[in-house]
C-alpha positions in Angstrom: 0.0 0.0 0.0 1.3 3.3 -1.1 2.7 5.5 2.1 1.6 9.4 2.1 2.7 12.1 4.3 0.6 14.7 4.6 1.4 17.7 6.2 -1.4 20.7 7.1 -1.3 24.7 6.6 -0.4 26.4 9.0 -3.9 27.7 10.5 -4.9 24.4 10.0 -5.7 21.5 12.4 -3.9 17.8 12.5 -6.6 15.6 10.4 -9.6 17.2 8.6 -11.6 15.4 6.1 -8.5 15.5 3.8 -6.8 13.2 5.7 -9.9 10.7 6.2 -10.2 10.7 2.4 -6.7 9.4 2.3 -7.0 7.2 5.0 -9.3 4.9 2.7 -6.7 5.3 0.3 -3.6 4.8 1.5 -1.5 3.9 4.6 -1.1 8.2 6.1 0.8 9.7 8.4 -0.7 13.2 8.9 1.5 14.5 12.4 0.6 17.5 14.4 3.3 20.2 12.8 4.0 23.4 14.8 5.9 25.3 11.7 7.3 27.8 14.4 8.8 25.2 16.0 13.2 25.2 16.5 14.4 21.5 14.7 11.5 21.9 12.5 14.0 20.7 9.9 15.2 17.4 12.3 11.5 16.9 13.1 10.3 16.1 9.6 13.5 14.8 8.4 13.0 11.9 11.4 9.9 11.3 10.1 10.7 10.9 6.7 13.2 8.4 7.6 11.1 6.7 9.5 7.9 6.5 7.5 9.3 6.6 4.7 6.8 7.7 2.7 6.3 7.6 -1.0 4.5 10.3 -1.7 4.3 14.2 0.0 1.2 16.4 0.3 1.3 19.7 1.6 -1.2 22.7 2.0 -0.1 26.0 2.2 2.6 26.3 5.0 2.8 22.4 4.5 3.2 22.7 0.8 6.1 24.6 0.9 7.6 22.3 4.1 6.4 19.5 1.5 8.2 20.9 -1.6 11.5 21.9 0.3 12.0 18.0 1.6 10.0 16.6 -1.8 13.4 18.4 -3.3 15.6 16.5 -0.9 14.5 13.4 -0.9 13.4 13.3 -3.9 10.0 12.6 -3.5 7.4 13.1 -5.2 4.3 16.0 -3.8 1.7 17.4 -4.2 1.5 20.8 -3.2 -1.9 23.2 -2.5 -1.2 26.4 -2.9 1.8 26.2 -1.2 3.6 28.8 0.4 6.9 29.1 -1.4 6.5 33.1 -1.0 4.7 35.3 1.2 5.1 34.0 4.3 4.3 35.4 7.4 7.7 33.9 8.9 10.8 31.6 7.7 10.1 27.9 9.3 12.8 26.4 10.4 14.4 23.7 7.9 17.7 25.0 8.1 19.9 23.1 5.4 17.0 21.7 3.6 16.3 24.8 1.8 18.0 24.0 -1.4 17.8 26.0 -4.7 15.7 25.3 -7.7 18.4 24.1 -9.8 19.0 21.0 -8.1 18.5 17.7 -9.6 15.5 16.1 -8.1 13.9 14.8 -11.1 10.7 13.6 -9.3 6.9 15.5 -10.2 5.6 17.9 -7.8 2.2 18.8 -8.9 1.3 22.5 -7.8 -2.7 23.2 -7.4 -3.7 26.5 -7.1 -7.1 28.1 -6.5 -7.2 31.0 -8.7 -9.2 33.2 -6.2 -6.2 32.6 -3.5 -5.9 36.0 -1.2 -3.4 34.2 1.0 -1.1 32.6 -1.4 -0.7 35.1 -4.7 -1.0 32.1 -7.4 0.1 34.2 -10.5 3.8 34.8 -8.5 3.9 31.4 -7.4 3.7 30.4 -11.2 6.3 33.1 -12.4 8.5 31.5 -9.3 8.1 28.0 -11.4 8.5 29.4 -14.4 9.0 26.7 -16.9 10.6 24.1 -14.8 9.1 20.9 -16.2 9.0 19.0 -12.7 6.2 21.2 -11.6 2.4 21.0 -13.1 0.7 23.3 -12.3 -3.0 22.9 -12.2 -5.5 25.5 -11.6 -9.0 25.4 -10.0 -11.9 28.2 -9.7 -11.4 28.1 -5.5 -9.4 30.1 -2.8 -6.6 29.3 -0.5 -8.5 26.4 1.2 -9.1 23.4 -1.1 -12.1 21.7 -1.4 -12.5 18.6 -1.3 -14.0 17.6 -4.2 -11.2 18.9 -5.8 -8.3 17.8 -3.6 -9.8 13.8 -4.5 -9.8 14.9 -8.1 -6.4 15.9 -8.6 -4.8 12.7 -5.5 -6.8 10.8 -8.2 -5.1 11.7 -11.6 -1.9 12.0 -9.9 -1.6 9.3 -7.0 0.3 7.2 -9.4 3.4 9.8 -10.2 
């Protein structure tokens, strides 16, 4: 059975009906994260290594966390509307912040909801630009995904 690490937004709450979906699914881990947290970077590396999951989702605060160790692991994620600009503070991940032109080759699919007022989805796409490891998808909702359309897209993409 495929592993899954999901990790919430930052506002957000461990579990949700995200997570339940995915439960039926999959075997998830979905951990209470405090992104303000010191070691953030040793927390989530331990439970990588641990779990060993083989595929990352992350929403908002998560989704960038999710990206960052996606990248070094080379994982593949899926990301909603991640955070990998405007935050309200830098978490701590320490050496895991690595720079786009690295060469993990695996997919990170990138949904954004085009009425986002958190998360400003036209920058995050000029910050992708044309790297082919990110598809970018698009849907008509705001920073929270529903979940009709969270299923939709683990659905076409649960399978890299």
């Amino acid at each position: 059975m495929k592993k899954v690490l999901y990790l919430h937004g930052l506002e957000s709450k461990q579990g949700g009906e995200k997570v339940g979906f995915l439960a039926g699914q999959a075997c998830i881990y979905a951990p209470a994260i405090d992104y303000r947290e010191e070691n953030l970077h040793g927390k989530i590396h331990n439970i990588i290594m641990n779990f060993k999951p083989d595929l990352i989702i992350g929403s908002s605060m998560g989704g960038y966390v999710a990206h960052e160790f996606a990248k070094a692991f080379n994982l593949p994620a899926i990301l909603l509307n991640p955070a990998l600009h405007s935050r309200s503070f830098e978490p701590d991940l320490d050496t895991f912040i690595l720079s786009f032109d690295t060469s993990f080759h695996e997919r990170q699919i990138v949904l954004l909801g085009k009425n986002d007022g958190v998360i400003d989805p036209e920058l995050t796409k000029t910050i992708l630009g044309d790297d082919k490891r990110f598809v970018i998808e698009e849907g008509e909702h705001g920073h929270r995904t529903p979940l009709d359309i969270f299923i939709d897209i683990y659905n076409k993409y649960k399978n890299g």
